[in-house]
Every structure is written in C-alpha cells, then in structure tokens.
One Martini backbone bead per residue (centre of mass of N, CA, C, O) as a GRO file, in nm:
protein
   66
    1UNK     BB    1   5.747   7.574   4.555
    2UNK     BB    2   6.091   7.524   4.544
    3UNK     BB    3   6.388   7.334   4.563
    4UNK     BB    4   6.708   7.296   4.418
    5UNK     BB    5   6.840   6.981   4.441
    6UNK     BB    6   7.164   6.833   4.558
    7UNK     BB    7   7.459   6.633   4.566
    8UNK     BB    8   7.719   6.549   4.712
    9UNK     BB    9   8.006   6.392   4.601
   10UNK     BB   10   8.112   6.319   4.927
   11UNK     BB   11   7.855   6.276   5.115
   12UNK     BB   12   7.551   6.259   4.989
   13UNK     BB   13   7.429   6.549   5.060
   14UNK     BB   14   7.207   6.799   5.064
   15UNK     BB   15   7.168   7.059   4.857
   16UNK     BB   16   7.124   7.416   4.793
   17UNK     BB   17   7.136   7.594   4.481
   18UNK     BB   18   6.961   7.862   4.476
   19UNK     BB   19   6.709   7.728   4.358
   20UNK     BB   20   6.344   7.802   4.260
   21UNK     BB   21   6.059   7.599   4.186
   22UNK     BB   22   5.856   7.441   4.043
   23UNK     BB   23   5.810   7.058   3.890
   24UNK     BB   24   5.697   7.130   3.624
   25UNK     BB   25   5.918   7.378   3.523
   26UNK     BB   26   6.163   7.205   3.549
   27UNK     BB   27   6.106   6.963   3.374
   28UNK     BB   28   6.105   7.193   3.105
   29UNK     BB   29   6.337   7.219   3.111
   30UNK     BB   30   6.618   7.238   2.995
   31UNK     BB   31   6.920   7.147   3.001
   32UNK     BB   32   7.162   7.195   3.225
   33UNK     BB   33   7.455   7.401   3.381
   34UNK     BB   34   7.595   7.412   3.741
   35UNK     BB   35   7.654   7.585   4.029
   36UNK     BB   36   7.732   7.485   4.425
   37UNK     BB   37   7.781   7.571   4.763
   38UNK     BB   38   7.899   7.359   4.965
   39UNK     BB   39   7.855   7.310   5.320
   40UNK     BB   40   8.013   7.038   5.368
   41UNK     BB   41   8.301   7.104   5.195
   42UNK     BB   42   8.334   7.442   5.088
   43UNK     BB   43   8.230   7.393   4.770
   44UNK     BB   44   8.230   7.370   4.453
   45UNK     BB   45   7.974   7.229   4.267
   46UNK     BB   46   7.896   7.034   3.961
   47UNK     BB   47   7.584   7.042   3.748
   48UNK     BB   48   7.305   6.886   3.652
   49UNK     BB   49   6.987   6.875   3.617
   50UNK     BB   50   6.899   6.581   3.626
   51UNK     BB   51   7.023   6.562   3.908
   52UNK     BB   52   6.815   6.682   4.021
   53UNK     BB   53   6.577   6.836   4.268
   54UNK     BB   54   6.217   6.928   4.418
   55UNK     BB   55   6.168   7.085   4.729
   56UNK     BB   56   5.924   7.097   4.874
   57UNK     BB   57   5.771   7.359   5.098
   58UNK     BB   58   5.526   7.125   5.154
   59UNK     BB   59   5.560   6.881   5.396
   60UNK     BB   60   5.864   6.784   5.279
   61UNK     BB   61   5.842   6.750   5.004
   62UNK     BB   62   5.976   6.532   4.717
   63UNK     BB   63   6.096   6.590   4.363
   64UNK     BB   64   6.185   6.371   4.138
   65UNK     BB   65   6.369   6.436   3.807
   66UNK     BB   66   6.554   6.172   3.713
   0.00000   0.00000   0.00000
C-alpha cells in the first residue's frame, strides 16, 4: 500500500493526495480526475489520475504510474 502523490503545479514539490492504494489497483483503475490540498501553496489542485503516482510506504520506494 501506498500514497498517492502528485505534484504542486507552482512548486513542483510532491503532495499527498490522501489517498492510498498498491500500485497493481491504481494501475487498473479507470482514468479519474480529482483535487488534493497543497500544503505548500495552501490551496487546492485538480489533478487527473494519469498525473499521480504511487509512494510506496516501504523503503521509500515510488512507483511511476504516467
């Protein structure tokens, strides 16, 4: 299981979407479009799933999902 990440379009830093997901069920899932609170902007972004990607929570591994 994972995090899924995106990034800020004004900083290029990774946010959290809170959502968490392994990388095979994100994969598979249908293309979605959603919005994530940047803490670094302190607003929120929309963001398409194609953008995001999966932060695995062991060993600091990320899995590219675009």
């Amino acid at each position: 299981m994972g995090k899924i990440m995106v990034r800020c379009p004004q900083t290029g830093r990774a946010i959290e979407t809170g959502m968490e997901m392994d990388a095979a069920r994100f994969q598979r899932m249908p293309v979605f479009f959603s919005r994530a609170y940047c803490p670094h902007c302190r607003i929120y972004h929309e963001w398409f799933a194609a953008h995001a990607w999966v932060a695995a929570s062991r060993h600091g591994e990320s899995i590219e999902v675009a």
